[in-house]
C-alpha positions in Angstrom: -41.3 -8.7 77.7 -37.9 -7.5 76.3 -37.3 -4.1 74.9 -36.1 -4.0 71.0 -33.2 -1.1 72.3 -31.4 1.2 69.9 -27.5 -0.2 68.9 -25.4 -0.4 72.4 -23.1 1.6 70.3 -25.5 4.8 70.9 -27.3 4.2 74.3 -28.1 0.8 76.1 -31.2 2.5 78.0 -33.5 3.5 74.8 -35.7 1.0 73.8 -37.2 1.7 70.4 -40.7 1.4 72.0 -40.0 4.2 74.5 -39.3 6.7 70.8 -42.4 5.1 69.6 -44.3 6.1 73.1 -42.9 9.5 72.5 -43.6 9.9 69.1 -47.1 9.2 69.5 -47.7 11.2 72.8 -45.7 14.2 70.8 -48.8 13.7 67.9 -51.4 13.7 70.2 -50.0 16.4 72.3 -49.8 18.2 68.7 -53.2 17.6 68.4 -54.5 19.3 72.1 -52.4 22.3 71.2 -54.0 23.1 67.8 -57.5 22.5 69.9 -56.7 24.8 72.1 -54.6 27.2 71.5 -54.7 29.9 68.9 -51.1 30.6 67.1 -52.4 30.4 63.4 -50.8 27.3 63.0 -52.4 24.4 60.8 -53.1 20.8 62.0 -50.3 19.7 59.9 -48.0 22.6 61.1 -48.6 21.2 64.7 -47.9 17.5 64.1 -44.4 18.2 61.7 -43.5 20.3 65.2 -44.7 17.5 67.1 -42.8 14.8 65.2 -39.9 17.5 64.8 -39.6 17.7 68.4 -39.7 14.2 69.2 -37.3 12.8 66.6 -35.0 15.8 67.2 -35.0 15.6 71.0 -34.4 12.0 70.8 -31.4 12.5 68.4 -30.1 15.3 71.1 -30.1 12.8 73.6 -28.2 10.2 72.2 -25.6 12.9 70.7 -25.2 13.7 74.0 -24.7 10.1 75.0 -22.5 9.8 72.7 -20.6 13.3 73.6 -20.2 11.8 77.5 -19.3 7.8 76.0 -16.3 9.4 74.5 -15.0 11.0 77.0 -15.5 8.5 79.7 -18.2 11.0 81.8 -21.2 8.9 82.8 -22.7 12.5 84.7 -22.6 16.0 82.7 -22.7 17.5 86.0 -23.4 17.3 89.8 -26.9 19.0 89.6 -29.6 16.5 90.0 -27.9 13.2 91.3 -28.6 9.9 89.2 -30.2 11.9 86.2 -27.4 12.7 84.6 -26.6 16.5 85.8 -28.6 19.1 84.2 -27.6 19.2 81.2 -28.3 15.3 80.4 -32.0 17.0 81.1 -31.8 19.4 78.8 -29.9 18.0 76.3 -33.0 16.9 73.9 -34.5 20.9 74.7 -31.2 22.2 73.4 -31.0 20.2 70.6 -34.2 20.5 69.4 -35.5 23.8 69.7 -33.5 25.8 66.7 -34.8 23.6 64.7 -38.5 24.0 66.2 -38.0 27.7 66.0 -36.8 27.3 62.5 -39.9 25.8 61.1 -42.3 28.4 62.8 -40.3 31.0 61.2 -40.8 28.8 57.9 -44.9 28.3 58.6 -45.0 31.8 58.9 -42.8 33.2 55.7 -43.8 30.3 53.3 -47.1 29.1 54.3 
């Protein structure tokens, strides 16, 4: 079965239903953390940071694609062979997490 992927123009490796995969695991991940864990956080709180995350870390991603496309790098780095380099794994982390941390500090101010 072929993959619907995202425009070549952004990256020829993400398929739509690997963000979709992501998406949903990010929910349902949302939903074992607000089970579990006690931060004061609503169910609703949890899933926006769970679709925030996923949507946002996807977006680092192919920014970062992007970033390397342009300037003819297929690796970010030597660290972790045929990955990438490390940053290329923590490009979606970086990305995403000010904008995590700015809607906990949001929950927490407005709520």
């Amino acid at each position: 079965m072929e993959k619907d992927h995202f425009s070549n123009q952004f990256h020829q490796k993400k398929s739509i239903e690997g963000f979709l995969g992501g998406l949903i695991f990010s929910i349902i991940l949302s939903l074992i953390f607000f089970k579990y864990l006690n931060l004061d956080l609503k169910l609703m709180e949890w899933i926006t940071l769970g679709i925030l995350t996923s949507c946002l870390g996807t977006l680092g991603d192919l920014v970062q694609s992007q970033f390397k496309r342009e300037a003819g790098v297929k690796d970010s780095g030597k660290w972790l062979p045929g990955h990438g380099g490390l940053y290329d794994r923590m490009d979606s982390i970086i990305f995403a997490s000010p904008f995590v941390y700015l809607s906990l500090i949001i929950f927490k101010n407005v709520s």
